[in-house]
C-alpha positions in Angstrom: 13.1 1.0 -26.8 16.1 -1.3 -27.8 14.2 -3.8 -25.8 10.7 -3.6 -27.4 12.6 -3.9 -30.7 14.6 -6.9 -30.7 11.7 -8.6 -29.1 12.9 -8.6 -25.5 9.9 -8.4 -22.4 9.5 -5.0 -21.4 8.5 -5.8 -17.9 9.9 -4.7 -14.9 12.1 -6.9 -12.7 11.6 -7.3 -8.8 13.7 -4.6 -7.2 15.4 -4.6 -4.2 14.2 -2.6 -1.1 12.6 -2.6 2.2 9.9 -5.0 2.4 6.1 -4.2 2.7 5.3 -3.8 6.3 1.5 -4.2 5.6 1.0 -7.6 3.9 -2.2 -8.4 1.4 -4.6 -9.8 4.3 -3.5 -6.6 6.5 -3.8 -3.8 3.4 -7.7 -5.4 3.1 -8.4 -5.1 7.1 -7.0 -2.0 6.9 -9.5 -0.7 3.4 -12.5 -2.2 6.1 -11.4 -0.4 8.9 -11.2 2.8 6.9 -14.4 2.3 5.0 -16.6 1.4 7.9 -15.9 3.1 10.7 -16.2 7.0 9.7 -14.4 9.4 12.2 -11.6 7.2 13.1 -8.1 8.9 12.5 -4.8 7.4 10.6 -3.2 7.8 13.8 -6.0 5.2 15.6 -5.0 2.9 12.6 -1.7 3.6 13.2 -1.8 2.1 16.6 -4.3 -1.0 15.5 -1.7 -1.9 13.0 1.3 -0.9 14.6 2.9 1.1 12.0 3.5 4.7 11.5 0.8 7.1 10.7 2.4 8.3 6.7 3.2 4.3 6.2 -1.6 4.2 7.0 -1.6 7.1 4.6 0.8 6.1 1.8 -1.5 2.5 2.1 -4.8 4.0 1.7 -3.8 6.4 -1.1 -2.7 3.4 -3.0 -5.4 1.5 -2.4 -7.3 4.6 -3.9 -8.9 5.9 -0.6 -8.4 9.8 0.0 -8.7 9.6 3.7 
């Protein structure tokens, strides 16, 4: 609140911490793969992607897919 008052940005600052390991290009294949092809498993993305299976499921809950 201080900051809002005296006129200071409220926005957040970049924060340290483990980088993505899905970049933008790879968060969109992986939105297509999901959408498209019904049946196939976060574990099967998992392997296509090469990441674990909760790092597929964190992704496509925030890119608003309940999979």
């Amino acid at each position: 609140m201080k900051r809002y008052e005296s006129g200071l940005p409220c926005e957040d600052k970049p924060r340290q911490g483990l980088p993505a390991k899905l970049n933008k290009q790879q968060l969109q294949k992986l939105k297509n793969s999901a959408e498209n092809h019904v049946g196939t498993s976060q574990r099967k993305l998992a392997k296509k992607f090469k990441v674990s299976r909760p790092c597929v499921q964190r992704n496509l809950k925030k890119i608003g897919l309940k999979y």
